[in-house]
C-alpha positions, 0 to 999 in steps of 0.5 A: 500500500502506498503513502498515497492510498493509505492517506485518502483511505484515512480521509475517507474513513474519517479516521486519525492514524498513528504509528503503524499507520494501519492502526486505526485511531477513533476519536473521543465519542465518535464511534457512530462517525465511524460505524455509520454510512456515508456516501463515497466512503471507502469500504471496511474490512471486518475480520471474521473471529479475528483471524484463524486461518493464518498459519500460526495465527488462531482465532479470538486471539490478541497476537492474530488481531495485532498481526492483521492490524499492522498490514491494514485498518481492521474491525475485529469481530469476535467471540465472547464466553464465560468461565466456571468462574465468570471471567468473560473470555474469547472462544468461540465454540462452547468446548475447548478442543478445536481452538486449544489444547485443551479438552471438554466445556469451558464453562466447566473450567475456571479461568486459573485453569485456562494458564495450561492451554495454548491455542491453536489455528485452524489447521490445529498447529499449536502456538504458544498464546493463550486465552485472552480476556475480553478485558485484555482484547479491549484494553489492547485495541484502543487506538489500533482496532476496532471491534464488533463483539459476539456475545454468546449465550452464557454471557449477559449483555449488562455483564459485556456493558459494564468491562465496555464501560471499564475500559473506556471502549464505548468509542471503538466498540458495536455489539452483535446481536440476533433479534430485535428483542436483544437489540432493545435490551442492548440499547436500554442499557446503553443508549449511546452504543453501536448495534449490529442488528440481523436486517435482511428485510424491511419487517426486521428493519421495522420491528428494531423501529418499533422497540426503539432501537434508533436508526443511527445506533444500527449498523445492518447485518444483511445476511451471508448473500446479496440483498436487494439493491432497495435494501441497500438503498434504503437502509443507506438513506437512513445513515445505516451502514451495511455489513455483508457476511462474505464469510462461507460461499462469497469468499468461497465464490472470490477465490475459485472466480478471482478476488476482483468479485469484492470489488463488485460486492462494494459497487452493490452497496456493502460498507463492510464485508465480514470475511474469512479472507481479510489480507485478499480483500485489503489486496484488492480495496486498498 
């Protein structure tokens, strides 16, 4: 990437960098600058568990997110669980057995036991990192990343509010979720928060409307395929960013036809593409 092309990249992002010039600095209280659309703005890459498919890079793990966050300004989306002990840690799967070398649930083990287990990437090589806590990831990722959190079942939003609130991440922070229902919960709790909401449709859209959830707190999960082009229109007339899931067959399709059809993706409408294939994106946009 060129001195050139990462300078209009910043500009049109609205974002501040700072040394390395791909992490990605947020400015005090603008999450919603940088979460929401505007017209002609370069597209996002949000990575997809943060990585994994690297070779000696795992998913939910700080060193993976730093290795992505020197070569290009990323979103991190990724897994948040909870220990026997309740510590909020990032795993995605309910075992420990794909992602570490440990065994059985982790909701079985409490977080001292974690300090024994390394993780490993998703073709099962084993590195020498650890666990990380959600505490530990946000504290990292200021002025470097940004993230969207997926909140799985054994957690409390209020739980994942209150360490946003701790570590002051309120600025670079949207939260997943999969209904309407948990969106108002998320949006009663903290009013001011960004929100990655499920709309494939305008009844989804509708139904986030009637439980108050407002138009410029959304950012519009539009599904693992490509809407409607009046989806897109509309949602952008509304200030809300969309996010296309190219993770699974779009990035399947990219790699068999050439990474050219990203390009495509974004001329359609779609603000971030969440991917399994960050680098060969970044590649191709910037």
């Amino acid at each position: 990437m060129t001195i050139k092309q990462l300078i209009v990249l910043g500009l049109s992002a609205g974002l501040i960098t700072c040394s390395p010039k791909t992490y990605t600095k947020i400015p005090t209280g603008k999450a919603y600058d940088f979460f929401s659309y505007k017209s002609n703005q370069v597209a996002k890459i949000s990575a997809h568990r943060g990585g994994g498919d690297l070779k000696g890079y795992p998913e939910n793990c700080i060193e993976s997110f730093e290795y992505l966050a020197k070569k290009m300004p990323v979103i991190i989306e990724c897994d948040i669980d909870l220990t026997k002990d309740s510590v909020m840690v990032m795993m995605h799967d309910a075992n420990l057995d794909r992602t570490t070398t440990g065994t059985g649930k982790l909701i079985d083990r409490n977080y001292a036991e974690l300090s024994q287990y390394r993780l490993e990437d998703n073709q099962g090589n084993v590195t020498p990192y650890k666990i990380p806590t959600l505490e530990d990831v946000l504290r990292w990722g200021k002025n470097k990343v940004t993230f969207t959190l997926d909140v799985k079942r054994n957690v409390s939003f209020a739980k994942v509010v209150d360490m946003i609130h701790k570590t002051g991440a309120e600025d670079y922070v949207a939260v997943i979720t999969y209904n309407a229902q948990d969106a108002a919960k998320l949006n009663k709790l903290d009013p001011n928060l960004m929100i990655s909401v499920t709309i494939r449709n305008r009844a989804e859209y509708d139904r986030l409307r009637e439980l108050g959830v407002p138009d410029n707190r959304m950012v519009a999960f539009v599904g693992v395929k490509e809407p409607d082009a009046d989806l897109y229109k509309f949602l952008h007339e509304k200030g809300i960013a969309c996010i296309l899931g190219t993770l699974g067959n779009l990035d399947k399709q990219a790699a068999a036809k050439g990474d050219q059809v990203y390009k495509k993706f974004v001329e359609n409408g779609a603000d971030i593409m969440s991917t399994d294939r960050p680098l060969e994106i970044a590649k191709v946009l910037y």
